[in-house]
MDTraj code that builds the backbone (N, CA, C; nanometers):
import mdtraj as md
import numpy as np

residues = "UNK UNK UNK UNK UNK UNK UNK UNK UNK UNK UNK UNK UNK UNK UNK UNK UNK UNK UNK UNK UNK UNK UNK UNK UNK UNK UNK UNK UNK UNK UNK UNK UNK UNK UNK UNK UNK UNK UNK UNK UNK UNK UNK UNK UNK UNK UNK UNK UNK UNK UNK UNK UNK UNK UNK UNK UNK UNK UNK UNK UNK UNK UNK UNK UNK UNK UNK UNK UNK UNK UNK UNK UNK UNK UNK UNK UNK UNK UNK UNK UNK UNK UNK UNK UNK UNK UNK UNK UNK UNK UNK UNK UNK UNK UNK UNK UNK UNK UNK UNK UNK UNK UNK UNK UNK UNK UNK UNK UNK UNK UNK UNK UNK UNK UNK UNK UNK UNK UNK UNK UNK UNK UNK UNK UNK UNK UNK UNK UNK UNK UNK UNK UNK UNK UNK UNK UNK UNK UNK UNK UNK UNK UNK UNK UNK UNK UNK UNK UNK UNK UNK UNK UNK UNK UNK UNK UNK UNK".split()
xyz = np.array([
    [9.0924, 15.6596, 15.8884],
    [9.1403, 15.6123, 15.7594],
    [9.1508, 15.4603, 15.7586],
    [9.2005, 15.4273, 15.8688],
    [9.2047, 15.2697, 15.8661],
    [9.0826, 15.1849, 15.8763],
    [8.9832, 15.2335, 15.8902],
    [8.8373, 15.1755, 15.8828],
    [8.7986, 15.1749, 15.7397],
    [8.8306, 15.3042, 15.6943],
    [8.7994, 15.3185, 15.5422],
    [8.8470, 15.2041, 15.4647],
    [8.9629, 15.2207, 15.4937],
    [9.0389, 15.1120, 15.3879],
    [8.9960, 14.9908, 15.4294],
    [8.9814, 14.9323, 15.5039],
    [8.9405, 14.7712, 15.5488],
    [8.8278, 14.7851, 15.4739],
    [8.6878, 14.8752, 15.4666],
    [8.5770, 14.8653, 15.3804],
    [8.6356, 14.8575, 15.2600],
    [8.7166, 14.9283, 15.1474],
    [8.7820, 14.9088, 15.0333],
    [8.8035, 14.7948, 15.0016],
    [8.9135, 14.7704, 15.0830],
    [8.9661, 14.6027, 15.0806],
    [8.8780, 14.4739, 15.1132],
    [8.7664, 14.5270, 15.1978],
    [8.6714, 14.3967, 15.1636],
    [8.5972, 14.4026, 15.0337],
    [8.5803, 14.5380, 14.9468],
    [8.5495, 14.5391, 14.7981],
    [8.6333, 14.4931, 14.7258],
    [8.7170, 14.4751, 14.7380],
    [8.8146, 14.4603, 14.6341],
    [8.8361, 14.3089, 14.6462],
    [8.8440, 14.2552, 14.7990],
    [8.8516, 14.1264, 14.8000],
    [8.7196, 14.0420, 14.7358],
    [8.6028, 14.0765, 14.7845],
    [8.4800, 14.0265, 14.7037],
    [8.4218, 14.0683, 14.6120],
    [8.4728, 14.1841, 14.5622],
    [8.4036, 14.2034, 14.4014],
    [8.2271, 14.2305, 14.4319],
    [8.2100, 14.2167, 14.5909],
    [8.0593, 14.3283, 14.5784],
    [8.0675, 14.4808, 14.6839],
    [7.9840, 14.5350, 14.6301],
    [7.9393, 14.6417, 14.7012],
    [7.8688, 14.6223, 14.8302],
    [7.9251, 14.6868, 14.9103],
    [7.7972, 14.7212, 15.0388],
    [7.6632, 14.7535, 15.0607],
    [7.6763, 14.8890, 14.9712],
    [7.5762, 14.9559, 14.9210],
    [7.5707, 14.9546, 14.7634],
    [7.4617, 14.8887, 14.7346],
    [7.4389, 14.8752, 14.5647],
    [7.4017, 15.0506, 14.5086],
    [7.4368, 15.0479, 14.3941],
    [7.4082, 15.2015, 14.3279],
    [7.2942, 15.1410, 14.2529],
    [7.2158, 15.2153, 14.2574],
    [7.1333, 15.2098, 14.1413],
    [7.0666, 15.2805, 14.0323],
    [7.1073, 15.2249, 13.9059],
    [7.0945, 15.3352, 13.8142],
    [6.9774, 15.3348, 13.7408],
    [6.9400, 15.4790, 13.7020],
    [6.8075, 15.5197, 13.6623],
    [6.8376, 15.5205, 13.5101],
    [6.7882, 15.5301, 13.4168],
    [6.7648, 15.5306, 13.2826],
    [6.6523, 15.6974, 13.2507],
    [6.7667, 15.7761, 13.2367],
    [6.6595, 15.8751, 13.2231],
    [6.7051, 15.9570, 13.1067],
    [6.5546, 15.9875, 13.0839],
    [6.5247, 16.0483, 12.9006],
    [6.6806, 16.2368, 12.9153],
    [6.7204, 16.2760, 12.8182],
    [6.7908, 16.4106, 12.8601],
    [6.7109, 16.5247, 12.8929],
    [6.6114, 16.5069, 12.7805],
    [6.4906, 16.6258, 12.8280],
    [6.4213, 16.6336, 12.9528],
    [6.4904, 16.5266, 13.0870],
    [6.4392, 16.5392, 13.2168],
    [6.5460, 16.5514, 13.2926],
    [6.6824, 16.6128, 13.2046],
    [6.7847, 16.6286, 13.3033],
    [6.8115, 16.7997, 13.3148],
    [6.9000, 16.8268, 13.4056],
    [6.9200, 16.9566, 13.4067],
    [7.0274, 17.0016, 13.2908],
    [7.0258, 17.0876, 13.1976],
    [7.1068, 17.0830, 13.0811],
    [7.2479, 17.1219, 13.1371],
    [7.2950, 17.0949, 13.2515],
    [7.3940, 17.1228, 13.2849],
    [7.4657, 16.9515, 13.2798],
    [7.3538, 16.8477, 13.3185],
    [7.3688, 16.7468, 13.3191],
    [7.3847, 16.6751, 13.2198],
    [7.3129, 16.7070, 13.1425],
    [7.3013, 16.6663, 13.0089],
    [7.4035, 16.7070, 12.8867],
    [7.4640, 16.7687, 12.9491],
    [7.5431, 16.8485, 12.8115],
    [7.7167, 16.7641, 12.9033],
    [7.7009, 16.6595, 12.9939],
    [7.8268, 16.5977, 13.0225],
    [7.8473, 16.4568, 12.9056],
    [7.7334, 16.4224, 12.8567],
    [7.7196, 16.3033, 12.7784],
    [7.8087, 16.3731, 12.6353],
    [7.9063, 16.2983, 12.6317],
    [7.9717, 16.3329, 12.4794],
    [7.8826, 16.3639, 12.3976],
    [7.8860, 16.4582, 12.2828],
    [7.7801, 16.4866, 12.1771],
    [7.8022, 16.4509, 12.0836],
    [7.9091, 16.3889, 12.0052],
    [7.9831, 16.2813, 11.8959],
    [7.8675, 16.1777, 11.9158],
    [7.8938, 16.0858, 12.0659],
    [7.9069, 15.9590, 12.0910],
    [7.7089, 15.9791, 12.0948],
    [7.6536, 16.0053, 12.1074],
    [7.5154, 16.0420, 12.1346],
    [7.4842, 16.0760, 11.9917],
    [7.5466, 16.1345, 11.9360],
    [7.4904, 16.1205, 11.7300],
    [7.4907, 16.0456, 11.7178],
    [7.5984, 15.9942, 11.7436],
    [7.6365, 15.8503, 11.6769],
    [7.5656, 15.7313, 11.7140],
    [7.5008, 15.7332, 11.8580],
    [7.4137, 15.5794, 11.9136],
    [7.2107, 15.6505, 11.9195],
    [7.2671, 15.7570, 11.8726],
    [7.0903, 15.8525, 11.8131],
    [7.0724, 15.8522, 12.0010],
    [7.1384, 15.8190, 12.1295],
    [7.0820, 15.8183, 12.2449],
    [6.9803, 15.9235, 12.2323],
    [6.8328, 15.8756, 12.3160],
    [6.7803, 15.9915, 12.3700],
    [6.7896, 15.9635, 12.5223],
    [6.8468, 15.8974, 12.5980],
    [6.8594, 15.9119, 12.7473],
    [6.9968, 15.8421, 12.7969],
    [7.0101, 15.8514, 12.9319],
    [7.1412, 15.7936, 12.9945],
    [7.1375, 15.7696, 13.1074],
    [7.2169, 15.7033, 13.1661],
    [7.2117, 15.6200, 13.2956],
    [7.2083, 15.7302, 13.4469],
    [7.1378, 15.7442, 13.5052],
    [7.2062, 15.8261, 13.6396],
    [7.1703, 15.7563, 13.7947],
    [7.2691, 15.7979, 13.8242],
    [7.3061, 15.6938, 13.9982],
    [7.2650, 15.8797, 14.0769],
    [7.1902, 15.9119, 14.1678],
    [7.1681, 15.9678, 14.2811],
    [7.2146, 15.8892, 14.4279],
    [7.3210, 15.9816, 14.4397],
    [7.4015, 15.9193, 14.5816],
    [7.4544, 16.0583, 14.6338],
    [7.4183, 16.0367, 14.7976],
    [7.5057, 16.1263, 14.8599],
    [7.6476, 16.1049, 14.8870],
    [7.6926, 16.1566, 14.8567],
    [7.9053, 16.1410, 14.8646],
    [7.9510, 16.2152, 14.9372],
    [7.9099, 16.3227, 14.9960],
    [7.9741, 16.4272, 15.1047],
    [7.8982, 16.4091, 15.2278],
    [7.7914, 16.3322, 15.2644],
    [7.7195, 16.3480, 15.4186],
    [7.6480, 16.4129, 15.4327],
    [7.5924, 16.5484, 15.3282],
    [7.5593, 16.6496, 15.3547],
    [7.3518, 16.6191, 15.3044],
    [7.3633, 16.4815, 15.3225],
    [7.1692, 16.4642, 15.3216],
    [7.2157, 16.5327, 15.1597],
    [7.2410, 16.5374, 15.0935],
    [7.2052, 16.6399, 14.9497],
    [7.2623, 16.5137, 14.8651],
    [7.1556, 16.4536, 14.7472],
    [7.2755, 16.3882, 14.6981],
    [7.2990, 16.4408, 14.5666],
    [7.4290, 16.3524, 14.5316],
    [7.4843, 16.4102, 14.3987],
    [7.4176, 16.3243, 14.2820],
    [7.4900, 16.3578, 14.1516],
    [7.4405, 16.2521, 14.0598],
    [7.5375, 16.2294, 13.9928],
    [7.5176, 16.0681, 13.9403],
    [7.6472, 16.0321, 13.8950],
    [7.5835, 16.0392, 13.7493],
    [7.6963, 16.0775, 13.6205],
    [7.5753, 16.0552, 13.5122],
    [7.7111, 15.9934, 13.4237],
    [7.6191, 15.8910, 13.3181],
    [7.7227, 15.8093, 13.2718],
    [7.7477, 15.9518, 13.1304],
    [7.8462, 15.9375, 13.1138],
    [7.9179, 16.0123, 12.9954],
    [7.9063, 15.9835, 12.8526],
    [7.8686, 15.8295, 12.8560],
    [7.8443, 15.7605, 12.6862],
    [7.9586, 15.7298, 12.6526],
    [8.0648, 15.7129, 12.7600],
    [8.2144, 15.6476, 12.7021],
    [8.2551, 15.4853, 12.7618],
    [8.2122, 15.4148, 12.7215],
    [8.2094, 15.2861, 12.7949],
    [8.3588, 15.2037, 12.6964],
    [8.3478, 15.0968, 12.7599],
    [8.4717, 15.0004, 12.6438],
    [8.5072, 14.8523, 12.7983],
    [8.6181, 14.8167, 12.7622],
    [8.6127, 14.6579, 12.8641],
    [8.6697, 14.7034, 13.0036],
    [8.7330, 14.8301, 13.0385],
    [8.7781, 14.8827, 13.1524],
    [8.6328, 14.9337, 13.2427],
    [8.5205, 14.9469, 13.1758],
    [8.4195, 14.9903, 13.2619],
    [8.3294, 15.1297, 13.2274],
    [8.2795, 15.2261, 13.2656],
    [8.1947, 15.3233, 13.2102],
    [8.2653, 15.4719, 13.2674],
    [8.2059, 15.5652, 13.1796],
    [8.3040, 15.7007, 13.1922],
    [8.1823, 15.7828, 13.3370],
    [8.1917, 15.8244, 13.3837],
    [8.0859, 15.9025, 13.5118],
    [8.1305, 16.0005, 13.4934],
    [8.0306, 16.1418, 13.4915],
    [8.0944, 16.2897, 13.5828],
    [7.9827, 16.2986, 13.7132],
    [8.0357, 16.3488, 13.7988],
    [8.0109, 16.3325, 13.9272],
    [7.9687, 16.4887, 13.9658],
    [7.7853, 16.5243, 13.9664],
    [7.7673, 16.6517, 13.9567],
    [7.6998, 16.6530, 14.0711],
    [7.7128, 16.7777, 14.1507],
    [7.6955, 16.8246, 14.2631],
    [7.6338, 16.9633, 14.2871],
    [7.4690, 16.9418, 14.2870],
    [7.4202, 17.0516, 14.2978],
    [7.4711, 17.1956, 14.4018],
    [7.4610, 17.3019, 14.3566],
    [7.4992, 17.4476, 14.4260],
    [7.4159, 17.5881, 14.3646],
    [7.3868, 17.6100, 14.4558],
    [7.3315, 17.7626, 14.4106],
    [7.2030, 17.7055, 14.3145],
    [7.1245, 17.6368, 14.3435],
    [7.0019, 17.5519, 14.2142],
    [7.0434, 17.4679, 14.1085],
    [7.2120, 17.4812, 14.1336],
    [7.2531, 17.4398, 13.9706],
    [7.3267, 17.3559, 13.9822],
    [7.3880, 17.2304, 13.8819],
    [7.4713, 17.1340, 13.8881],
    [7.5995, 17.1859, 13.8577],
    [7.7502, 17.1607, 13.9041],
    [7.8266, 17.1547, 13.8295],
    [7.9410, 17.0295, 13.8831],
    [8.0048, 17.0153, 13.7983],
    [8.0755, 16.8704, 13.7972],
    [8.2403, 16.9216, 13.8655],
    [8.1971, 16.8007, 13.9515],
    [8.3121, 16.8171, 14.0793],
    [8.4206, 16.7306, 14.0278],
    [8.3813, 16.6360, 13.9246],
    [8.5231, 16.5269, 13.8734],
    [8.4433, 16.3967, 13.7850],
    [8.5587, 16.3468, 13.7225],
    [8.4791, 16.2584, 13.6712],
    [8.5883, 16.1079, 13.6770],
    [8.5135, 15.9667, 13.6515],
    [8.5343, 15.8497, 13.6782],
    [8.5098, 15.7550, 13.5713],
    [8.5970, 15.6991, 13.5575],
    [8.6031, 15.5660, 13.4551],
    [8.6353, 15.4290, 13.5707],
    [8.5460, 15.3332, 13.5007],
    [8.5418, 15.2062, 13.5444],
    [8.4174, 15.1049, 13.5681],
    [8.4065, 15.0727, 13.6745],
    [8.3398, 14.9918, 13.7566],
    [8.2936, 15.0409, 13.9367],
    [8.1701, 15.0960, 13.9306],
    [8.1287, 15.1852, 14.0511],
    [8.0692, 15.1217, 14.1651],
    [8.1312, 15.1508, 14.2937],
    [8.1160, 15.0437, 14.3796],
    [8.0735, 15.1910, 14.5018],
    [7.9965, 15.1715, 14.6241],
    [7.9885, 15.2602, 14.6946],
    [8.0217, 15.1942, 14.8184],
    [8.0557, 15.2342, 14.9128],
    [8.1137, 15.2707, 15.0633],
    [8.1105, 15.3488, 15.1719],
    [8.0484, 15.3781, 15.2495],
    [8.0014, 15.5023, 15.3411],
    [7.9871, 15.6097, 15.2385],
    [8.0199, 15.7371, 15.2652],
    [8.0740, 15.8224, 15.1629],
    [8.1358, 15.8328, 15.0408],
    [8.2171, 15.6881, 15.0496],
    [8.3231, 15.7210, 14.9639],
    [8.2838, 15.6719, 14.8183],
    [8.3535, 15.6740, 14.7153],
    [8.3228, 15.5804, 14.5908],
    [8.4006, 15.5110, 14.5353],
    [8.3972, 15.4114, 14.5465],
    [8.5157, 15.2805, 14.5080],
    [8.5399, 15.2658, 14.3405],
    [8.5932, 15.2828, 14.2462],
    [8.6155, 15.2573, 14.1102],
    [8.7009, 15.1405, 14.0913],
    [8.6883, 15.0248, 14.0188],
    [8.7450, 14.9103, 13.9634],
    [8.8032, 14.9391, 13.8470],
    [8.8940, 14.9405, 13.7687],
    [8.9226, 14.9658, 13.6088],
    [9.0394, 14.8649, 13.6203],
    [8.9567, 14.7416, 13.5490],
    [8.9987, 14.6274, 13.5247],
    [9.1023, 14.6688, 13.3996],
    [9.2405, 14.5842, 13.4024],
    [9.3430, 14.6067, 13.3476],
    [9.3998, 14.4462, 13.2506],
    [9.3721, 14.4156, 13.1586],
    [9.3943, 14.2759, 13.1372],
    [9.3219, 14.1984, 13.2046],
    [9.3654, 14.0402, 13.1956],
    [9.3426, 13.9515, 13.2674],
    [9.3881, 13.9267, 13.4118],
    [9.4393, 13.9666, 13.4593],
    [9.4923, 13.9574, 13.5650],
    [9.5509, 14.0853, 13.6938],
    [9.4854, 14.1697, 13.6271],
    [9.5539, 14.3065, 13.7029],
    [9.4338, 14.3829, 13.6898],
    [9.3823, 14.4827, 13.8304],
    [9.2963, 14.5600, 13.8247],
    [9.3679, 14.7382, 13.9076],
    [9.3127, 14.8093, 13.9152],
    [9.3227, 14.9365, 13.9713],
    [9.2055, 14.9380, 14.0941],
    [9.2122, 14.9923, 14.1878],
    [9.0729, 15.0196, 14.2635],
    [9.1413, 15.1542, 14.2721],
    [9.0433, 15.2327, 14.3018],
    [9.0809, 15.3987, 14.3335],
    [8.9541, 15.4259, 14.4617],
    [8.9459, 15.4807, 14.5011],
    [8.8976, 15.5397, 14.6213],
    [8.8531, 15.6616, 14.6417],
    [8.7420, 15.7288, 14.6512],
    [8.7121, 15.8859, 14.6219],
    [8.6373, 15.9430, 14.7029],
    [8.6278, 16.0765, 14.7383],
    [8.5474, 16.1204, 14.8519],
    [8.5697, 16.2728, 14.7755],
    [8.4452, 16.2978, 14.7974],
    [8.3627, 16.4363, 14.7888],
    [8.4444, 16.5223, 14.8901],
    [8.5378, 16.6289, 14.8670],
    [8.5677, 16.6957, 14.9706],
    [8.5841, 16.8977, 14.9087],
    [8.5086, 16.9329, 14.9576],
    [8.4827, 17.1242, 14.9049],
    [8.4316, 17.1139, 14.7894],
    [8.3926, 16.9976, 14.7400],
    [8.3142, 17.0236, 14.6461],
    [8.4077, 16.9872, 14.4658],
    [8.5016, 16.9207, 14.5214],
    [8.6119, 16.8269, 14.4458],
    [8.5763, 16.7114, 14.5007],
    [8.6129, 16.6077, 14.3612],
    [8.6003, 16.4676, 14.4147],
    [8.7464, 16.4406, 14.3898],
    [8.8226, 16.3498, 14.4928],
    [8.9451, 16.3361, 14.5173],
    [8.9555, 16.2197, 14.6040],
    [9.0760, 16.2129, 14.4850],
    [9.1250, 16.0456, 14.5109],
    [9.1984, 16.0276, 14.6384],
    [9.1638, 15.9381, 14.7383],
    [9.2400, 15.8935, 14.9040],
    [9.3581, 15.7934, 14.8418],
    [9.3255, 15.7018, 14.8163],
    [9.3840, 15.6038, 14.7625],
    [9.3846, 15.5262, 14.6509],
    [9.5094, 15.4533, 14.5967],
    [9.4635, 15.3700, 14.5077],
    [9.5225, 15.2197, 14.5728],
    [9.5115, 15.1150, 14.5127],
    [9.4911, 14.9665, 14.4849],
    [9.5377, 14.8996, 14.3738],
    [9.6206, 14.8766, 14.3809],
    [9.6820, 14.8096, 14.2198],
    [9.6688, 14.6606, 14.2972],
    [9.5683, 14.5795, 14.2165],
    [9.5939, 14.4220, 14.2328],
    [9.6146, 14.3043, 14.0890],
    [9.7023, 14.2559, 14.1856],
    [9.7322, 14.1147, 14.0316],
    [9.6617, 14.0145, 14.1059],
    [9.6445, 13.9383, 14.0027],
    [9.5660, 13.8146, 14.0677],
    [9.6444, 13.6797, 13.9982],
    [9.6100, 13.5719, 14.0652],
    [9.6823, 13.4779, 14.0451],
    [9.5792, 13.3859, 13.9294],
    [9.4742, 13.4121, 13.9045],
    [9.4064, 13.3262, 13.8110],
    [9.3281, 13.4199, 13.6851],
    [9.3147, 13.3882, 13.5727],
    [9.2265, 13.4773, 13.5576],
    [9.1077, 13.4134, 13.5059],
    [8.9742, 13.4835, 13.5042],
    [8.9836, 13.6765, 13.4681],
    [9.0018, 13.6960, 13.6317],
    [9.0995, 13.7882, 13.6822],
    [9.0886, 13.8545, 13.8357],
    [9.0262, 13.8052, 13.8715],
    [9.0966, 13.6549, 13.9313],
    [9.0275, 13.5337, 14.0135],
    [9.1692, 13.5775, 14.1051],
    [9.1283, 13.5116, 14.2612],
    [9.2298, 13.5031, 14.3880],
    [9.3593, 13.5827, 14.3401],
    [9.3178, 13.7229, 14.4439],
    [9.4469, 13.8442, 14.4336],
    [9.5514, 13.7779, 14.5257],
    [9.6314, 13.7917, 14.4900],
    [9.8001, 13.7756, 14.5552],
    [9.8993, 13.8481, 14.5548],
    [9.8701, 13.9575, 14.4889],
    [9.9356, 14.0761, 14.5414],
    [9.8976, 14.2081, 14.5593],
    [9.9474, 14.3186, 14.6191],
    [9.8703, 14.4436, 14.6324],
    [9.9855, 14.5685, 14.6108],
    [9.9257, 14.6626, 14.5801],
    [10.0608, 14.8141, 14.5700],
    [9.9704, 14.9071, 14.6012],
    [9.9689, 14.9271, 14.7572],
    [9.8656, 15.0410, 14.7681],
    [9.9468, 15.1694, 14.8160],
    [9.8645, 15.2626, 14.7183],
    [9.9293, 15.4254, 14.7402],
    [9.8479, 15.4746, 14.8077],
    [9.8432, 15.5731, 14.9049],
    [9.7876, 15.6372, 14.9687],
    [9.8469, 15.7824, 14.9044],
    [9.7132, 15.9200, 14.8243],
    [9.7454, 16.0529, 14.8306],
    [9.7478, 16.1493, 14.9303],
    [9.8502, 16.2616, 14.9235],
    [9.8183, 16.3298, 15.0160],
    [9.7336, 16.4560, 14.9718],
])
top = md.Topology()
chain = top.add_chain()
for i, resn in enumerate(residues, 1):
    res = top.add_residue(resn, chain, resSeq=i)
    for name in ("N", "CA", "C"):
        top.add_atom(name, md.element.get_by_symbol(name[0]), res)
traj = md.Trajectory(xyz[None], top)
């Protein structure tokens, strides 16, 4: 655990990733409609979308990866994710994530910037097939926008 978190905390201290995600732009009619039917259906009338963002990452170790697919709920805290995890041929969604997506060995780092000066980091790991939060990160910063952190409130779940 204490390795983990030092990787966290060097995200959080530099604002980059280790491992960059990278997201695909793909049409719905090339997703699995299990996937596809996570994108709000309001918010998708409403922007006429015919496609959406997806990140392929393994999160459990298991060589299999998952897919992250954006939801179509975005705003200044960062983007909405459900986090689907193929089984039995089929996707189904192990949890879902709002923010700013950062990756880490396994784990998945979320940012959800809070004002000018205050952020959240959360911390997540794929475990039975739930995605579940290890920790969180509450930081203030002394400048803004979340310029030089100076303080921290970290929770650890059990």
């Amino acid at each position: 655990m204490n390795s983990i978190f030092l990787r966290v905390l060097a995200v959080v201290l530099s604002g980059v990733s280790p491992e960059p995600l990278e997201e695909k732009v793909v049409p719905f009619e090339k997703l699995p409609a299990e996937c596809m039917a996570v994108y709000d259906a309001d918010i998708r009338q409403f922007r006429q979308a015919t496609a959406t963002e997806v990140i392929s990452v393994d999160l459990d170790g298991d060589k299999v990866n998952e897919l992250l697919i954006f939801n179509g709920e975005n705003g200044s805290g960062g983007e909405g994710w459900a986090v689907m995890q193929k089984h039995n041929g089929k996707y189904r969604k192990t949890g879902e994530v709002f923010g700013i997506l950062y990756k880490s060995g396994k784990g998945l780092i979320v940012k959800s910037p809070c004002g000018r000066d205050n952020a959240e980091w959360h911390y997540y790991e794929l475990v039975n097939s739930k995605l579940i939060v290890k920790f969180n990160i509450d930081v203030k910063y002394r400048k803004p926008v979340r310029q030089e952190p100076f303080q921290f409130n970290i929770k650890v779940k059990k």
